[in-house]
FILUMVEX-452237 format. One record per residue (C-alpha): x, y, z; residue number from 1; residue in one letter. Coordinates in Angstrom, 1 decimal, padded with zeros to 4 digits. Example, Ala and Ser with C-alpha at 12.3 -4.5 7.8 and 13.67 -1.06 7.14 Angstrom:
2
REC      x      y      z   n res
REC  012.3 -004.5  007.8   1   a
REC  013.7 -001.1  007.1   2   s
REM end
This chain:
267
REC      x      y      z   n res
REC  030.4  017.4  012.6   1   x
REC  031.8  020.2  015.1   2   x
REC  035.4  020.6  016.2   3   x
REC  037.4  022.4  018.8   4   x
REC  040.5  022.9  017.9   5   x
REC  042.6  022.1  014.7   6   x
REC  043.8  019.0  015.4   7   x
REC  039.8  017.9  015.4   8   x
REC  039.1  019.8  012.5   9   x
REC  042.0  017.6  010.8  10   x
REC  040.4  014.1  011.8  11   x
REC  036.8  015.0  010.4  12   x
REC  038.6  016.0  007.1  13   x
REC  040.5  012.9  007.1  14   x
REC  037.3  011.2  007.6  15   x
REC  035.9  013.3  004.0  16   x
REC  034.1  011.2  001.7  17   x
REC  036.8  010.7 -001.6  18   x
REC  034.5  010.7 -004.8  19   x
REC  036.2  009.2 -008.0  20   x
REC  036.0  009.1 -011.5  21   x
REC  034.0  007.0 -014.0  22   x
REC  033.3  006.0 -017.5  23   x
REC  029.4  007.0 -018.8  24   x
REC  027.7  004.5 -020.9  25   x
REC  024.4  004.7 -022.7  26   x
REC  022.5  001.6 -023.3  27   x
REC  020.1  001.6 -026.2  28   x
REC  017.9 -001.5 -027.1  29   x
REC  020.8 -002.8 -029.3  30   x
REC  024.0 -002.0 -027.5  31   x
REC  025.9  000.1 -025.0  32   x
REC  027.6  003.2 -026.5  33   x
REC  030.5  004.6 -024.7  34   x
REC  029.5  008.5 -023.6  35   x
REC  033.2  010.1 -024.6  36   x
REC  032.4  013.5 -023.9  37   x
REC  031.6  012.8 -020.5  38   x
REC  032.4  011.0 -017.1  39   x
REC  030.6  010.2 -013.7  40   x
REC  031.4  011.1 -010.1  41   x
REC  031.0  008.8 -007.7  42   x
REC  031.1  008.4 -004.0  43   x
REC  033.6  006.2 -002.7  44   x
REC  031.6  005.6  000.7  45   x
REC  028.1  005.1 -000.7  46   x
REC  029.3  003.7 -004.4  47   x
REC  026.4  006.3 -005.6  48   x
REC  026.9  008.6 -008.5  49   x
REC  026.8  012.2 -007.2  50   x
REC  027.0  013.8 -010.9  51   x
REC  027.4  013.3 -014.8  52   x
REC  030.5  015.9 -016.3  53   x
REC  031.9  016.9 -018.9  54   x
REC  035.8  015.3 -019.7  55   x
REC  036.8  018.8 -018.8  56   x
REC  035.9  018.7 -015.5  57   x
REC  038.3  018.3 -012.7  58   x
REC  038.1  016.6 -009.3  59   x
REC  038.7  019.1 -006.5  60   x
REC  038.7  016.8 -003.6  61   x
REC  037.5  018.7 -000.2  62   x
REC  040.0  016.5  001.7  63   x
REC  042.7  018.1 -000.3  64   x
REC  041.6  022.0 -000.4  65   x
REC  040.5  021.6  003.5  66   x
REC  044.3  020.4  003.5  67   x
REC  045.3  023.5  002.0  68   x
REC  043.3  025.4  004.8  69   x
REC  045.1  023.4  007.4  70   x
REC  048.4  024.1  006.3  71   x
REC  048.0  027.9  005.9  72   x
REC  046.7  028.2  009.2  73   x
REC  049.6  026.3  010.4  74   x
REC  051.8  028.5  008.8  75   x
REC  049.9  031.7  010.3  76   x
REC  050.6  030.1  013.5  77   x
REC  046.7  029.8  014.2  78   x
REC  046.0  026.5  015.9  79   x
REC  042.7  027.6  017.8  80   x
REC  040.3  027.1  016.0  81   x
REC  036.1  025.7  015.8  82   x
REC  033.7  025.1  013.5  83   x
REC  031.2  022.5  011.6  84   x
REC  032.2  020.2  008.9  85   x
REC  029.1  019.4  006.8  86   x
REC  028.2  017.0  003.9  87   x
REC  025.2  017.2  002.0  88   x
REC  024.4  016.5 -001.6  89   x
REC  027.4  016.4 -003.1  90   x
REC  028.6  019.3 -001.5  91   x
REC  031.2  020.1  001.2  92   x
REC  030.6  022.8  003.9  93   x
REC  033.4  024.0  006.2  94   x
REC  032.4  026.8  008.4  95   x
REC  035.8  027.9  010.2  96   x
REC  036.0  030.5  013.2  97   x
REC  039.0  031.7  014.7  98   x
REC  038.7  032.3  018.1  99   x
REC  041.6  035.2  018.6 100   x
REC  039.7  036.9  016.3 101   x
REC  036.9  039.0  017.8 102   x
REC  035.5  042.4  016.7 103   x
REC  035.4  045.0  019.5 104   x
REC  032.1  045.9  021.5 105   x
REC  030.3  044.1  024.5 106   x
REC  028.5  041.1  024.3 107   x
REC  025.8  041.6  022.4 108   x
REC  027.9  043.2  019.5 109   x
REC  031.1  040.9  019.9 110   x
REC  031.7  039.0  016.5 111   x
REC  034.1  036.1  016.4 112   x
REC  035.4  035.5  012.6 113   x
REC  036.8  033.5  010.3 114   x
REC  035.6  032.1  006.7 115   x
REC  033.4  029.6  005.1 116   x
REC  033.9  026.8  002.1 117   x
REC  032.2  025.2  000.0 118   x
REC  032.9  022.9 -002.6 119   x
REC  030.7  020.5 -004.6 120   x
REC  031.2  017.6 -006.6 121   x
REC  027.9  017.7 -008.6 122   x
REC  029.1  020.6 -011.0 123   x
REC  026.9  023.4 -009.8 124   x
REC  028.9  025.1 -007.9 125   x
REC  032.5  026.2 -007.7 126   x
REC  034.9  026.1 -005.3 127   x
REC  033.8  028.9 -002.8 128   x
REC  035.8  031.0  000.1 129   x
REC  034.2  033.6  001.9 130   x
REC  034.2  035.6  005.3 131   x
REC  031.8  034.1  008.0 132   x
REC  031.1  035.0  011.3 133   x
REC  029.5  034.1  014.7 134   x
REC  027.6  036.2  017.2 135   x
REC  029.4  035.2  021.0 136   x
REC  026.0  035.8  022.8 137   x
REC  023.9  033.4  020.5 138   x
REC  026.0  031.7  017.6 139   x
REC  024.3  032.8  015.3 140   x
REC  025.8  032.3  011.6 141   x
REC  026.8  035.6  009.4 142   x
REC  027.8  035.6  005.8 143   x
REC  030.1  039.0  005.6 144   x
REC  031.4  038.1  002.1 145   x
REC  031.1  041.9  001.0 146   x
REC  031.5  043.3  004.5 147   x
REC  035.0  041.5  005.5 148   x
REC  036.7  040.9  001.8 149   x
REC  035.8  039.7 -001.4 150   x
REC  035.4  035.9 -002.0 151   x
REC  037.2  033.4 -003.8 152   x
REC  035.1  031.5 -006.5 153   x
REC  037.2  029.0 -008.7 154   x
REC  035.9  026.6 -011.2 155   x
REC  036.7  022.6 -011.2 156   x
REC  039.6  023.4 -013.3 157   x
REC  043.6  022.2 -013.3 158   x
REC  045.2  021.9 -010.0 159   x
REC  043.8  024.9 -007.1 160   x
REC  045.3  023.5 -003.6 161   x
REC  048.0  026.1 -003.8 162   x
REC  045.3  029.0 -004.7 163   x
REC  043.9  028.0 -001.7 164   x
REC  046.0  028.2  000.6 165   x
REC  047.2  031.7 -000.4 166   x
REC  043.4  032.7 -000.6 167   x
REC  043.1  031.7  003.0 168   x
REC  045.9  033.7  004.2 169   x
REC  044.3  036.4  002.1 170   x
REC  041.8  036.5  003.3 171   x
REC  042.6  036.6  007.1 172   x
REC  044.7  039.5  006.3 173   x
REC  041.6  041.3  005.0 174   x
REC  039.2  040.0  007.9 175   x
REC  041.4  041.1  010.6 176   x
REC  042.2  044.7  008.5 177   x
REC  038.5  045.1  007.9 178   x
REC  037.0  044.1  011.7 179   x
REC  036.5  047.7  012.4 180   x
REC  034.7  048.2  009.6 181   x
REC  032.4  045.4  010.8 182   x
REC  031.9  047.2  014.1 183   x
REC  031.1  050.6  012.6 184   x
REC  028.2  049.1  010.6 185   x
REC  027.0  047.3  013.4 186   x
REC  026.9  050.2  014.9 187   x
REC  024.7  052.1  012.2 188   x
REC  022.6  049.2  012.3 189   x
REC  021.9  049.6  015.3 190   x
REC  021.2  053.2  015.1 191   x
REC  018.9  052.8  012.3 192   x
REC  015.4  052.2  013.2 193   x
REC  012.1  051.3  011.9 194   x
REC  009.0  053.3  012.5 195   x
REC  007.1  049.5  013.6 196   x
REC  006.7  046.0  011.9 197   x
REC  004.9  047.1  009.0 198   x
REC  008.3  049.0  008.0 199   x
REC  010.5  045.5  009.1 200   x
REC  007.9  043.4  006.6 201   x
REC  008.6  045.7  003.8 202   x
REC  012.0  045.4  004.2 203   x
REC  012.3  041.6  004.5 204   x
REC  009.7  042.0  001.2 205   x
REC  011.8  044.0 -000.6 206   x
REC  015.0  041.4  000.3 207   x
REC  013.0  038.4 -001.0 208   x
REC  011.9  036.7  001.9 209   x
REC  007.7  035.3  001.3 210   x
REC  005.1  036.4  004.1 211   x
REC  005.0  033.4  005.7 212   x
REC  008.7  033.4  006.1 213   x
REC  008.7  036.8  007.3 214   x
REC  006.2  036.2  010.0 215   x
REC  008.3  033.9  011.3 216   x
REC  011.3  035.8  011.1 217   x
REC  009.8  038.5  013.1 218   x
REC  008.3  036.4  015.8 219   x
REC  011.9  036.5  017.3 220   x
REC  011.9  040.0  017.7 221   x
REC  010.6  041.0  021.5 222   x
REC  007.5  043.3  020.9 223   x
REC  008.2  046.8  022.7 224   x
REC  007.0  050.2  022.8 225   x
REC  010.4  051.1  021.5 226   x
REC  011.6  051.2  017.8 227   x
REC  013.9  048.3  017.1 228   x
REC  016.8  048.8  014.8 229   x
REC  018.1  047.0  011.4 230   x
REC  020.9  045.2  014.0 231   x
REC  017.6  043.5  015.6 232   x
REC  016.2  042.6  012.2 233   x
REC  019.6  041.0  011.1 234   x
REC  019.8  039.1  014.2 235   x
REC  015.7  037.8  013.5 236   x
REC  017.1  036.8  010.3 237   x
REC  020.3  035.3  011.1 238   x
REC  018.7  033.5  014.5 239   x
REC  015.9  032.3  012.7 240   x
REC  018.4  030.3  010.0 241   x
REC  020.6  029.7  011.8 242   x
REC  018.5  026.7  013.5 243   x
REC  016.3  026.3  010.4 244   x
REC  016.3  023.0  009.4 245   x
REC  017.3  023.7  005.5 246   x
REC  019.7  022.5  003.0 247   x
REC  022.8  024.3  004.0 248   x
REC  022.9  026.0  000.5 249   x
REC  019.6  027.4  001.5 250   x
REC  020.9  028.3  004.7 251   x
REC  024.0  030.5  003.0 252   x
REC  021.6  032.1  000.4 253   x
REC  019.6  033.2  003.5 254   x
REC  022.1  034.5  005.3 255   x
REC  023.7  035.9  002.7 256   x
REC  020.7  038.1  001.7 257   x
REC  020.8  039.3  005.7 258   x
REC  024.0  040.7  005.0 259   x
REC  022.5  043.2  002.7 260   x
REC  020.8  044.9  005.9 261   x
REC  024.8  045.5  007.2 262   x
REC  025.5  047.4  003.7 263   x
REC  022.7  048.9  002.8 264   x
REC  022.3  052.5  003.6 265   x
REC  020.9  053.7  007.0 266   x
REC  017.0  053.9  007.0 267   x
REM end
């Protein structure tokens, strides 16, 4: 679901699925054996189980770290904001931009940022936090994990609410520090050009997209007698999964590989 502002964004989590705890039993032709070692997660709103555990493992409910979100953006005094609140197989996905936030340039360079989480309740994944962006002129999604900050990445452990909330102010700090930064590689990207498609295939090749991906990827570049840059590649990318219809892990592991065109060295 999309929101607006923060008082939105507080409703949909409210309205966050609130998986509990429960015993594991194995049933043999004879009789049911108590699992001790282990314990099932289940959805409260669809009575399903969404994952078999260890003892070890802890419950992070979303509702409660998306809490944590909310109340250190409160306390930064940041009460624009939008977004998506997403759930999907086990797995919570909060995409959060921050409107007063944009990078410098016109239009077709203007980033607006802010962070993505994700947290799962299926064990195979930990608690993530990580920079995220959104192109003005088309909304397309960017991953900037290693471009804006480093990411937080916490295991279903003991209690992390308070973690998160001083992540999240963290990691604004380092967004809005790092911005330029963002706009200077933009800026090389857009620089850097390839000598024709052949050179764009390789590249998507060599960052592990198949052919027939690829093909499609690059039918969303304009054919022109000009060379086109790595910026137009990344936006191909980005534009391409950004409407994908995909698992949204798939989605993040796409984009995230498209980042690696902002890094990398010019061509």
């Amino acid at each position: 679901m999309k929101f607006e502002n923060l008082v939105q964004f507080e409703e949909e989590v409210k309205a966050l699925d609130k998986p509990f705890e429960a015993e594991v039993f194995a049933q043999t032709h004879e009789k049911v054996h108590e699992a001790h070692k282990f314990k099932a997660i289940m959805s409260k709103r669809y009575g399903q189980v969404l994952s078999i555990v260890s003892q070890r493992y802890s419950i992070v409910q979303s509702q409660d770290v998306l809490n944590s979100v909310i109340s250190a953006l409160s306390k930064l005094g940041i009460h624009e904001v939008s977004g998506s609140l997403i759930e999907q197989k086990g797995r919570t996905y909060a995409r959060i931009l921050l409107p007063q936030y944009i990078t410098e340039g016109d239009n077709d360079r203007a980033i607006q940022v802010g962070f993505l989480l994700v947290n799962s309740y299926d064990a195979t994944k930990s608690l993530t936090l990580k920079a995220y962006a959104g192109r003005l002129v088309c909304t397309n999604g960017m991953i900037l994990g290693e471009t804006l900050g480093g990411s937080m990445i916490r295991k279903h452990v003991g209690n992390i609410n308070y973690e998160v909330e001083e992540a999240v102010k963290s990691l604004i700090a380092q967004i809005v520090e790092r911005s330029p930064y963002l706009t200077t590689l933009i800026q090389k990207a857009i620089e850097s050009t390839y000598e024709d498609f052949e050179a764009m295939e390789l590249e998507l090749k060599e960052l592990g997209f198949a052919k027939n991906l690829s093909e499609k990827i690059l039918s969303r570049i304009e054919y022109s007698s000009s060379k086109h840059s790595k910026w137009d590649l990344y936006n191909a990318i980005t534009n391409f999964y950004s409407r994908k219809k995909i698992s949204e892990s798939g989605r993040i592991k796409n984009l995230e590989r498209a980042e690696q065109l902002l890094v990398a060295p010019a061509l």
